[in-house]
C-alpha positions as CSV (number, residue, x, y, z in Angstrom):
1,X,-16.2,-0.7,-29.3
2,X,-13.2,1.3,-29.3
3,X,-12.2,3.1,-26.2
4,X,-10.8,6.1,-25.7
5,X,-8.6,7.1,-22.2
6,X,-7.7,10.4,-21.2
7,X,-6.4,11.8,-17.3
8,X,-9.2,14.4,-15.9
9,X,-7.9,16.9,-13.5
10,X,-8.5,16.1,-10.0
11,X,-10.2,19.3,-8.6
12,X,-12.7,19.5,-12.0
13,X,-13.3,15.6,-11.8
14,X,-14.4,15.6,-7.8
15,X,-18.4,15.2,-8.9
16,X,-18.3,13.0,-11.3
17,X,-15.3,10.7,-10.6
18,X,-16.9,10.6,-6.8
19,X,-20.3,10.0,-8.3
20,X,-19.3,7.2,-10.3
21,X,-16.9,5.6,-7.9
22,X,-19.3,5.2,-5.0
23,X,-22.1,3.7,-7.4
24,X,-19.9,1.0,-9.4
25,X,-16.3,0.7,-6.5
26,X,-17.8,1.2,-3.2
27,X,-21.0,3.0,-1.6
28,X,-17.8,4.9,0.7
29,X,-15.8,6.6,-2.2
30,X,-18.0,9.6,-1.5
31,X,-17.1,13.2,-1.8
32,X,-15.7,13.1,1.6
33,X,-13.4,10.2,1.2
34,X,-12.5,12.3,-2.7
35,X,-11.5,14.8,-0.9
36,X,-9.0,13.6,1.6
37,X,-7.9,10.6,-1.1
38,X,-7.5,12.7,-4.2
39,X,-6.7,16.4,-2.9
40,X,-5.3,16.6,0.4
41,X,-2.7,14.1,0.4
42,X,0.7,15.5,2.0
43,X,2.2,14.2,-1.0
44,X,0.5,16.1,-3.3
45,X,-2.5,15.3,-5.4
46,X,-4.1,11.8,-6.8
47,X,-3.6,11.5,-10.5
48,X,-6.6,10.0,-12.3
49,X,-7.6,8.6,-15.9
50,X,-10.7,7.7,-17.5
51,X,-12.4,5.8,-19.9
52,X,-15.4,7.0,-22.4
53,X,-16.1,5.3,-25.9
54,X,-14.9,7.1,-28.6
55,X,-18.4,8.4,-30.2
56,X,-19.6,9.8,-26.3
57,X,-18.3,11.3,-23.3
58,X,-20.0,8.7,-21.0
59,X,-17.9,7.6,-18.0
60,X,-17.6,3.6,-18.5
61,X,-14.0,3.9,-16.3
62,X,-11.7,4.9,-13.8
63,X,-8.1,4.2,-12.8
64,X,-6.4,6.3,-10.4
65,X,-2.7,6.5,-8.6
66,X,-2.0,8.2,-4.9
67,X,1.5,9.9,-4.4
68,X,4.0,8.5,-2.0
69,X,7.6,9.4,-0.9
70,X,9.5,6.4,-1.2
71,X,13.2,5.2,0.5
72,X,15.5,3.4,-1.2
73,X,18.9,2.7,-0.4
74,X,18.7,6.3,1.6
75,X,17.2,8.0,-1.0
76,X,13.8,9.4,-1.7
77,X,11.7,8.6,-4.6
78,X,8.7,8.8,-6.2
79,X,5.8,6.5,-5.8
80,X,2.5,5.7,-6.5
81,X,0.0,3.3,-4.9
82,X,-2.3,2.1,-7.5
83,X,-6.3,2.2,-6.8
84,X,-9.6,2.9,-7.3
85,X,-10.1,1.1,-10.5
86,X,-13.7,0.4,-11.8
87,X,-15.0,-0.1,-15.1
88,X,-18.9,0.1,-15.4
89,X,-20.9,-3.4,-15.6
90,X,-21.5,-2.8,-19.1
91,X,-18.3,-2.6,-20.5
92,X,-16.4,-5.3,-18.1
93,X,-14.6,-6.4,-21.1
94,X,-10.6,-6.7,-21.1
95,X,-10.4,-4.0,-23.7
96,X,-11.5,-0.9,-21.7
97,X,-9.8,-2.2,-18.4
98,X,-6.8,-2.9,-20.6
99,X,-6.3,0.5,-21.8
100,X,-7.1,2.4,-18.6
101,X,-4.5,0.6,-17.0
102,X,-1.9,0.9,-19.9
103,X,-2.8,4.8,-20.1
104,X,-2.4,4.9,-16.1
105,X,0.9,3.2,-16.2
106,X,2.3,5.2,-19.7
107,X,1.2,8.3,-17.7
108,X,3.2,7.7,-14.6
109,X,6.4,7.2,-16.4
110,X,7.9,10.3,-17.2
111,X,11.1,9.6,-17.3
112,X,12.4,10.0,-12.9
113,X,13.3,7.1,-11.7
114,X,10.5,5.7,-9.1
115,X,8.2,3.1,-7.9
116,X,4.2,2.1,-8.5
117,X,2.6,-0.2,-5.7
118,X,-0.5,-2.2,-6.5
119,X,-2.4,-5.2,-4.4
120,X,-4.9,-6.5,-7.2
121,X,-7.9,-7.9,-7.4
122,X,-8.3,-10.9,-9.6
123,X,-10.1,-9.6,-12.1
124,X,-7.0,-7.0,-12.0
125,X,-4.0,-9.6,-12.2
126,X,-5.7,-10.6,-16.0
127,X,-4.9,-7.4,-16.8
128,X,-2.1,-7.5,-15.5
129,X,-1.4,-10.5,-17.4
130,X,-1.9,-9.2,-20.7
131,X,0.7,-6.1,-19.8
132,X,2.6,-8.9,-19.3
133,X,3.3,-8.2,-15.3
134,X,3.5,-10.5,-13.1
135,X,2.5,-10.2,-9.0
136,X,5.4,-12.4,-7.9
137,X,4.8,-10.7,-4.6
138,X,2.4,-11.4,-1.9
139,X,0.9,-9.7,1.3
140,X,0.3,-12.6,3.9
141,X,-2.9,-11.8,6.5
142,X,-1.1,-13.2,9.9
143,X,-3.9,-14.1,12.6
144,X,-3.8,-14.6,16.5
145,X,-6.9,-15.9,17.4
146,X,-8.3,-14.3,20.9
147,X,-11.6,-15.4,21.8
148,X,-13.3,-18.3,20.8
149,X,-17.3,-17.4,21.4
150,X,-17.9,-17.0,17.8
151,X,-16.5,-20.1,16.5
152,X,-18.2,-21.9,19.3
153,X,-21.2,-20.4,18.8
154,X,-20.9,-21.8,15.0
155,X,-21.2,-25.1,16.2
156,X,-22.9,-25.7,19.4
157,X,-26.3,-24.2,18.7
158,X,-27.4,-24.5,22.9
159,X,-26.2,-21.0,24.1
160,X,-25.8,-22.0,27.8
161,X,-23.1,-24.9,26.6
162,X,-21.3,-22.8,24.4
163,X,-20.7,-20.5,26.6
164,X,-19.5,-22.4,29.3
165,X,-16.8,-24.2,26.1
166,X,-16.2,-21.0,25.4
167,X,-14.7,-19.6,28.6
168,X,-12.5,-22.4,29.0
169,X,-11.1,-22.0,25.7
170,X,-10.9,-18.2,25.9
171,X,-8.7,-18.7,29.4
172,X,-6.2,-21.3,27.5
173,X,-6.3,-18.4,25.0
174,X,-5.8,-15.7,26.8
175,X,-2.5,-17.4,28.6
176,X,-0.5,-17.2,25.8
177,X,0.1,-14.0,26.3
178,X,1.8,-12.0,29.2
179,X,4.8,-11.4,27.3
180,X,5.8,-7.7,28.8
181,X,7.7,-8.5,31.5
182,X,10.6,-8.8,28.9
183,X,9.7,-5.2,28.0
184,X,12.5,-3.6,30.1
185,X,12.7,0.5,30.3
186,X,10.0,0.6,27.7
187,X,6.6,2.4,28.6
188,X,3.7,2.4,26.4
189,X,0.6,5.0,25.9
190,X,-1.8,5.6,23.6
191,X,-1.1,8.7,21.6
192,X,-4.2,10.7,20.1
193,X,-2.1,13.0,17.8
194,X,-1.2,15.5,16.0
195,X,1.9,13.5,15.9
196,X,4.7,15.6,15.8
197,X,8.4,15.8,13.7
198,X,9.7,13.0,15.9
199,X,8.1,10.6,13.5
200,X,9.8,11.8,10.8
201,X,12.9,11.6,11.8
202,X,12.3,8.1,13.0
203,X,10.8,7.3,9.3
204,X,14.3,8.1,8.1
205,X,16.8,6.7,11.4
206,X,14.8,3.4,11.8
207,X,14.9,2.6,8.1
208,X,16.8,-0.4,6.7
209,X,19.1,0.5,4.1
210,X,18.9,-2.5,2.1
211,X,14.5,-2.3,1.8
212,X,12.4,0.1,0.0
213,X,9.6,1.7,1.8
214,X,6.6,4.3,2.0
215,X,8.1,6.8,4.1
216,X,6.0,7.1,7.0
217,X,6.5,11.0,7.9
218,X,4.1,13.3,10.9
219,X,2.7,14.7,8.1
220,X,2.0,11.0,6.2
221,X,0.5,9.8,9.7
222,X,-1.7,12.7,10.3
223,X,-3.3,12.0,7.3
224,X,-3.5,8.1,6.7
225,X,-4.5,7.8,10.4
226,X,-5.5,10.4,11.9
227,X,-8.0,12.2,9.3
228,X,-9.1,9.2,7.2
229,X,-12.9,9.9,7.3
230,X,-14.2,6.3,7.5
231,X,-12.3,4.7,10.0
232,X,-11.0,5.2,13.7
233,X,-7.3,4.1,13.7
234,X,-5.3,4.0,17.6
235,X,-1.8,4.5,18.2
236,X,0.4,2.6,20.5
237,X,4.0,3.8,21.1
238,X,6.7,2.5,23.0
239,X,9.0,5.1,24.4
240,X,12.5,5.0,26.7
241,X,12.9,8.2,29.2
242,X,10.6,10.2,26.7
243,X,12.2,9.1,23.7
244,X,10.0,7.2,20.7
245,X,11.5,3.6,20.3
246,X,8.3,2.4,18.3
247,X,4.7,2.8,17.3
248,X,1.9,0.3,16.3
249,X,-1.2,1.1,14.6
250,X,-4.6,-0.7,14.6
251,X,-8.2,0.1,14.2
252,X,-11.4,-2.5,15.0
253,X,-14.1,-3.7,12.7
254,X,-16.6,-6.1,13.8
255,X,-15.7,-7.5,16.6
256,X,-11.8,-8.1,15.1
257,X,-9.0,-6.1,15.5
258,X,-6.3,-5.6,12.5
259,X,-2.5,-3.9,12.7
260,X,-2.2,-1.4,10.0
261,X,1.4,-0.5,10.8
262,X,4.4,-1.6,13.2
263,X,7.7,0.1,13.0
264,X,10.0,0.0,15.7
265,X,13.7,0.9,16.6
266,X,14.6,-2.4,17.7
267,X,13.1,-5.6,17.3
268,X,12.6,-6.0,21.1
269,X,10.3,-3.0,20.9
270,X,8.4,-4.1,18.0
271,X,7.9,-7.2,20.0
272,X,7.3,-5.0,23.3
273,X,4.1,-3.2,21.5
274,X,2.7,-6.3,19.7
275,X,2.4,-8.1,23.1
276,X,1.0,-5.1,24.8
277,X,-1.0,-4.5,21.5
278,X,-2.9,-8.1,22.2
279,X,-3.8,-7.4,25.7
280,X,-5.2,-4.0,25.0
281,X,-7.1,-5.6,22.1
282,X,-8.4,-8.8,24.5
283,X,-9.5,-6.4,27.0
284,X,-11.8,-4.8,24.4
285,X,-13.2,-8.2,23.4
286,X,-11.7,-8.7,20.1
287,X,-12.0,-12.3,18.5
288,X,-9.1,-12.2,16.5
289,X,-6.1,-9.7,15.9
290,X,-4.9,-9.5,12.1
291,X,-1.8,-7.7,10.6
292,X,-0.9,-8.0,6.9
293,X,2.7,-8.4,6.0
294,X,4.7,-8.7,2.8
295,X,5.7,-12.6,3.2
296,X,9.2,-12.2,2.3
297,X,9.9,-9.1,5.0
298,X,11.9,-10.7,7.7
299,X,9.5,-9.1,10.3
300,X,7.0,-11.6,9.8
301,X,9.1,-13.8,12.1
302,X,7.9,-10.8,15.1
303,X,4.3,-11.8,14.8
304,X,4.9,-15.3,14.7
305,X,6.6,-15.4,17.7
306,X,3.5,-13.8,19.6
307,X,1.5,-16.4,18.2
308,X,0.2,-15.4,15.3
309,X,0.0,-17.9,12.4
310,X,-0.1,-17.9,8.5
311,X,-3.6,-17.4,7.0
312,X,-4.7,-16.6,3.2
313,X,-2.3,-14.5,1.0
314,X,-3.1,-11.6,-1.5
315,X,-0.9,-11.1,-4.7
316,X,1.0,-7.6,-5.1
317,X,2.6,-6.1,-8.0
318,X,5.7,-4.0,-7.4
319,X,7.0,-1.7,-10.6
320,X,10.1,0.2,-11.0
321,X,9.0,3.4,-13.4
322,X,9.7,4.6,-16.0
323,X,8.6,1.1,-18.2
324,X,10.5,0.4,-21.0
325,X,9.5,-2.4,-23.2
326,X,5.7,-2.3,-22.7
327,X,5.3,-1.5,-19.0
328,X,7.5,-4.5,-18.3
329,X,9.9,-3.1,-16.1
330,X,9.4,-4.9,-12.3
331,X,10.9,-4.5,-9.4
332,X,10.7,-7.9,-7.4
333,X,14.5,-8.3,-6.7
334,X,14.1,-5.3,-3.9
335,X,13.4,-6.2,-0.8
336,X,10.3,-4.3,0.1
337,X,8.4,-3.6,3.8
338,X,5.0,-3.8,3.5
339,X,2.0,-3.6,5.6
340,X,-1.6,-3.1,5.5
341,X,-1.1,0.5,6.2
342,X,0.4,0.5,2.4
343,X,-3.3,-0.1,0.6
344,X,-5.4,2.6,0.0
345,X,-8.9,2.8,2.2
């Protein structure tokens, strides 16, 4: 069957891309979710292509690409996160998927120099495969275990044992912790937002010269965090005499807490607000507390030190645009920061 791929303008395509996202992708890529996703980014709108066979207009795909601002070497650029791609059940062939991707990617180059962002599924890397990409990249999950009633649970079926093994184990767990006394001048709060400019400017003066990274602006924030419509996401900041020194964002989901983003001034605060991050967390009950990082990001080594350990790693692809040669063009040599913040919800 031959396919044919065209981009469909955002505002036009709400109902039906919408419609056909939350029936094939995910029951949440409602209207709602459209709307803040595709049309109110900061950044400007989603771009999105789809796939119909060449004798009807019938939907049978979707790829789409959200806008970011990128720094590089102290420089912005364009990006794109890649998401939302679905092909419909009957037409899970590599053909279709294969030329909504290759459309997606032709139609992001145009010619400025930038950067496209994609954390694939496995059905995606085969694609991938064939456009001759490679994810040399991964995004590591990073896991501090808190309480140990579920686990126990598991395997000692008599409630009144388990929890008696379980609150012996959560006290050897839960002194682990207690690092803030190495906090210094540092004082921490929870911060509701609007967050204001002061985040900006941090995005740009905290920024390593030698990595390339979303630019994580007030306006950016407000957005990601504090309007997505299906999730509740906290801040933690870390601040000397009044002054922001580093923030830490998380949000819970049954019963297990996960760090969407860490950025800090200093390592020491970055440290400061993971500690104080775990025994906020604990005192809510959370099992386990989760962050995902990019393995090769040197930050990594923050985490670890609090006691969180390795766990199962996700590929990601990293392109420099425009592609030459058949979408070839890759960007792996860059050292990236990464975090779970990054992925589209």
């Amino acid at each position: 069957m031959q396919t044919s791929v065209h981009e469909i303008e955002i505002s036009s395509g709400k109902v039906a891309l919408s419609e056909f996202l939350s029936k094939y992708l995910s029951k949440g890529a409602d209207e709602q979710r459209y709307t803040w996703l595709y049309m109110d980014n900061p950044e400007g709108q989603a771009r999105a292509w789809i796939a119909t066979p060449s004798h009807s207009r019938e939907m049978i795909g979707v790829a789409a690409a959200f806008p970011r601002r990128i720094l590089h070497s102290g420089k912005e650029i364009r990006g794109w996160v890649l998401g939302d791609f679905s092909v419909h059940p009957n037409h899970r062939s590599l053909g279709p998927a294969l030329a909504l991707q290759r459309a997606c990617l032709e139609g992001l180059s145009t010619g400025e120099e930038g950067f496209c962002l994609d954390f694939p599924s496995d059905a995606m890397l085969a694609v991938y495969k064939r456009l001759h990409i490679d994810a040399k990249a991964e995004m590591i999950r990073l896991a501090k275990p808190l309480r140990a009633d579920r686990k126990v649970a598991a395997k000692l079926p008599v409630p009144l044992l388990a929890r008696g093994v379980s609150a012996i184990v959560n006290a050897a767990l839960g002194l682990r912790g207690h690092n803030l006394l190495n906090a210094g001048p540092l004082a921490f709060g929870v911060e509701t937002g609007p967050w204001g400019e002061e985040f900006t400017e941090a995005a740009f003066r905290w920024a390593d010269p030698q990595e390339v990274r979303v630019l994580r602006t007030a306006a950016y924030l407000n957005w990601r965090f504090g309007r997505h419509p299906g999730k509740t996401y906290t801040m933690l900041t870390a601040r000397e005499n009044a002054e922001l020194r580093g923030f830490l964002i998380y949000h819970l989901f049954e019963g297990d807490a996960f760090i969407n983003e860490l950025h800090g001034q200093s390592d020491a605060a970055s440290r400061a607000l993971i500690d104080w991050a775990i025994e906020k967390v604990r005192e809510e009950g959370v099992h386990t507390v989760s962050a995902q990082w990019i393995s090769t990001q040197c930050g990594r080594k923050l985490l670890e030190e609090s006691g969180f350990h390795p766990r199962e790693s996700r590929p990601v692809v990293l392109l420099g645009l425009p592609h030459k040669d058949g979408c070839s063009t890759q960007s792996q040599t860059l050292s990236w920061y990464l975090t779970e913040g990054d992925r589209e919800s």
